[in-house]
N, C-alpha and C positions, 0 to 999 in steps of 0.2 A: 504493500500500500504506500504511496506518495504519500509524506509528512507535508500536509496541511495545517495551518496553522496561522487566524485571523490577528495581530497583533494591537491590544487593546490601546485606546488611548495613544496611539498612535502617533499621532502628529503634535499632541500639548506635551509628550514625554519630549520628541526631537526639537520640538519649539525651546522646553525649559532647561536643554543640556547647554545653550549655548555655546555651540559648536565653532570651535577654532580650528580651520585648515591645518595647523600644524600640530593639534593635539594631540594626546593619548589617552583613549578613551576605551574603558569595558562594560563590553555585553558579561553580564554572567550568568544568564540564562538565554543563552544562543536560539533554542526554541529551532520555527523556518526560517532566523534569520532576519523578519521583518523587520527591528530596530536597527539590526547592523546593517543592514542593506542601505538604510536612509543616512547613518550615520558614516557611511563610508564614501556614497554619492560626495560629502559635506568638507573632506579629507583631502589635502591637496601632499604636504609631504609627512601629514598625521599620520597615527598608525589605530588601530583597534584588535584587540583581546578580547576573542567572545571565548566565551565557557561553559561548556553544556554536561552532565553525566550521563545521558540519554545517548548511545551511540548510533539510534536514527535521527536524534538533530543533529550531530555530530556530523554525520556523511551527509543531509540533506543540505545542510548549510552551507559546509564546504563546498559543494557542491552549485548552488544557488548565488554563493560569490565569489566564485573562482573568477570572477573577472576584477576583482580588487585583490587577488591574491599576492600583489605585493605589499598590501598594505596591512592586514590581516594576519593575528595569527590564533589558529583554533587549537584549542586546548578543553583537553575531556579530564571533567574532575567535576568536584562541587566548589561554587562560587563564594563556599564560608572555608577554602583555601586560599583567597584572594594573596593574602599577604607571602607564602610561599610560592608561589603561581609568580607573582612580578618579580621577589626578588632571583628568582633560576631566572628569568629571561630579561635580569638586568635593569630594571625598571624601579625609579627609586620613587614616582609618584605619578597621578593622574589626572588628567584635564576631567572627566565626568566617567559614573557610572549609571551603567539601569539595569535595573532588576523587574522581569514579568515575573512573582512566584504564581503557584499553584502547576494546577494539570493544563498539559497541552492540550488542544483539538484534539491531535493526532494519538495522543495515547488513549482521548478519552474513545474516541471511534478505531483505534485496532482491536478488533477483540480478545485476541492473543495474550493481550498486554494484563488482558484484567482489571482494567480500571474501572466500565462502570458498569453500572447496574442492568442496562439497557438489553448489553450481549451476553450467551450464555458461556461462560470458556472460566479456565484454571486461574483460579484465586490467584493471584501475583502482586500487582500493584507497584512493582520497583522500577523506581525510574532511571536507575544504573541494575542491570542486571548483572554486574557481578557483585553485588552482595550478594549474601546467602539469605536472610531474614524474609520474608514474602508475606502477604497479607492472608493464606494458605497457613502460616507456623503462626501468624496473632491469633487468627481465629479459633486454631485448634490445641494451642498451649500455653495462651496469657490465663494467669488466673480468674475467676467471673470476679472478684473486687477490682483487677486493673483493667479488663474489659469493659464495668462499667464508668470507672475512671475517662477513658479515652472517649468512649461515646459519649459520656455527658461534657464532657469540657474541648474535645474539637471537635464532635458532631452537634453538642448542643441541642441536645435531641433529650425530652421530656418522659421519655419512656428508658432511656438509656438502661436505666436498671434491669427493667423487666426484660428488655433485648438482650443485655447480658447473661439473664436468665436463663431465656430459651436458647442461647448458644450452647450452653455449658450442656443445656440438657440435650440436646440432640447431638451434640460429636460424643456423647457414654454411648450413642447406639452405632454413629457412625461416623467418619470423620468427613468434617463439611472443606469437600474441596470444590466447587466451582461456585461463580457466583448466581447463577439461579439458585441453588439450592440456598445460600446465605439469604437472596431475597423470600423466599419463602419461610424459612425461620422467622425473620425482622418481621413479615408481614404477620405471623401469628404473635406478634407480642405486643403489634398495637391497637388499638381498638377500630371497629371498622367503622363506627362514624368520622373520626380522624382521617383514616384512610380514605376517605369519602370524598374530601372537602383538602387537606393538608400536603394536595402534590406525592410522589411516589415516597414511599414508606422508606424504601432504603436509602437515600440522598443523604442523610445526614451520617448514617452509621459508616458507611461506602467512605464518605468522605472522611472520617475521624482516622476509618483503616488505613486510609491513605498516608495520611499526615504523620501517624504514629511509626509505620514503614519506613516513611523516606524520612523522618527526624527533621520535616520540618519546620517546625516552631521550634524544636529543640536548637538547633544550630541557628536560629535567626537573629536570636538579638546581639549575639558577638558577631556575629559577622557582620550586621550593619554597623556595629560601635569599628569595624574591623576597615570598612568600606570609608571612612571619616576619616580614620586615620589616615590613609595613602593617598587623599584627593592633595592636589596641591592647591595654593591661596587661590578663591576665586570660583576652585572647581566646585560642582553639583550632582549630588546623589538621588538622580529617583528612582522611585519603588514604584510599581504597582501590585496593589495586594486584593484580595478576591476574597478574604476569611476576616470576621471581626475580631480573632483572634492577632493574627500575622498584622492588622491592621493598629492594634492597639500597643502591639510593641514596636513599631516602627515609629507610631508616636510619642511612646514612651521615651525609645532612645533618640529621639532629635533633641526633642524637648530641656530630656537632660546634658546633651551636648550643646544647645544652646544656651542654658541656664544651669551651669553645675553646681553653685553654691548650694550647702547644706547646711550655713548656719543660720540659727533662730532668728526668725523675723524680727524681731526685737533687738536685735544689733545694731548698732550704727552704723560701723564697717566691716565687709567680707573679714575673715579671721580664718577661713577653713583654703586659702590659697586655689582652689578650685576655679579655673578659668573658662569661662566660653570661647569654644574651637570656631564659632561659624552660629549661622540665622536659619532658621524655619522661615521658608520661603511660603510655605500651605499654610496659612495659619487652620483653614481647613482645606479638607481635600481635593482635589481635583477630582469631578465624574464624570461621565461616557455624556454625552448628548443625545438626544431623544431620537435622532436618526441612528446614532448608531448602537443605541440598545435593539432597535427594530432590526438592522440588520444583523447583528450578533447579539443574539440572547443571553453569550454568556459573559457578554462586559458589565449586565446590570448590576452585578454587587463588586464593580472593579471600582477601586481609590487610586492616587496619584496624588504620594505625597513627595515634598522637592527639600534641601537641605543644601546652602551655600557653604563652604570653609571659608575661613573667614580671612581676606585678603593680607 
């Protein structure tokens, strides 16, 4: 299957990087390439670092802009190695970064892949398939207290518990490997008025698997504190984020890298030596336009927040 892949927020992410011909600028989530594509058009003796662990963005990308391949260099790993990643290829700082997280198009429509709910195929979910961990080993040997852990706090899902429940109890009879059968679990554990009325039953749990898989919330908030550090004066860090999770620690850590004092409001003057690195450009977030939630359904719960270093 061709990696497809609609690149959210698009043109206000390429708008907000303010792009210098001669900069150096990373993608760290390569994806089809859509952000690098624009950002390399923009490049005259700049360079760009995309980053993908997905080794079908990896070759589709390449692929897609092998006509900037002088300026270009792709690199398969995760993007919360940034700081090892620059210093092997000599790189002491960076005119801008962006980050799309979440699932791709393309993983969510391979069915292979296992990601969603939609198609029927082997529980996987990894978006680097050389780890070993698979949403296939969450399912069938997280304990049900950290199964309901995960579902309630990245699926956010009100029934999480009782979901946790019926997992536990259906892999004692048999182990739940593909994902029909996980959505037929999920759908007996929540009430069918809900199911009626609340969109497809599995979307939140589907998703929390995900997330718990690829670690990522867990790797996020260092790696953005990780992305601030290597921008050089001037330079701009965006994100776009699709989870009110991934959402609220990107603004958790701009915020305190724009404002890192931690002494009592009732002081006179700073005492804790804590400096602000750079400005919250979002003061709220940037969102999809009402054209383009209609043509891509899944930019509506996308943000785009922006972070200057500070000159």
């Amino acid at each position: 299957m061709e990696f497809r892949h609609s690149s959210v927020l698009l043109w206000k992410t390429i708008e907000s990087l303010n792009i210098h011909p001669d900069g150096i600028y990373v993608d760290g989530t390569l994806g089809g390439g859509g952000h690098s594509f624009q950002i390399l058009q923009r490049l005259q003796t700049g360079r760009l670092i995309g980053i993908d662990r997905d080794e079908a963005a990896i070759a589709a990308a390449t692929k897609r802009l092998r006509i900037f391949e002088e300026k270009i260099t792709v690199v398969r790993d995760n993007f919360c190695h940034i700081k090892p990643i620059l210093k092997e290829l000599g790189i002491g700082g960076v005119n801008g970064i962006v980050l799309d997280l979440g699932v791709s198009s393309y993983q969510l429509d391979t069915p292979e892949r296992g990601f969603s709910y939609q198609h029927d195929a082997k529980l996987d979910m990894r978006m680097d398939r050389r780890q070993e961990l698979t949403a296939g080993d969450i399912v069938n040997t997280y304990p049900e207290a950290e199964l309901f852990r995960i579902i309630r706090e990245y699926g956010e899902d009100r029934f999480a518990q009782n979901i946790a429940k019926h997992i536990v109890r259906a892999r004692q009879e048999a182990a739940i490997t593909t994902t029909f059968q996980l959505n037929e679990i999920i759908k007996a554990a929540i009430p069918a008025k809900v199911r009626a009325t609340g969109g497809h039953p599995s979307k939140r749990t589907f998703q929390a698997i995900r997330i718990e898989c690829n670690r990522e919330l867990e790797i996020l908030k260092e790696a953005v504190e990780d992305m601030i550090d290597v921008l050089l004066p001037g330079g701009r860090l965006c994100i776009i984020t699709f989870h009110s999770l991934e959402d609220r620690i990107v603004k958790t850590v701009f915020r305190q890298r724009e404002n890192p004092c931690v002494c009592p409001p009732d002081f006179p003057t700073c005492v804790c030596g804590k400096v602000s690195v750079g400005k919250v450009i979002t003061k709220k977030p940037i969102l999809p336009e009402e054209r383009e939630m209609e043509e891509n359904p899944r930019s509506k719960s996308a943000k785009l927040r922006i972070f200057e270093k500070r000159g």
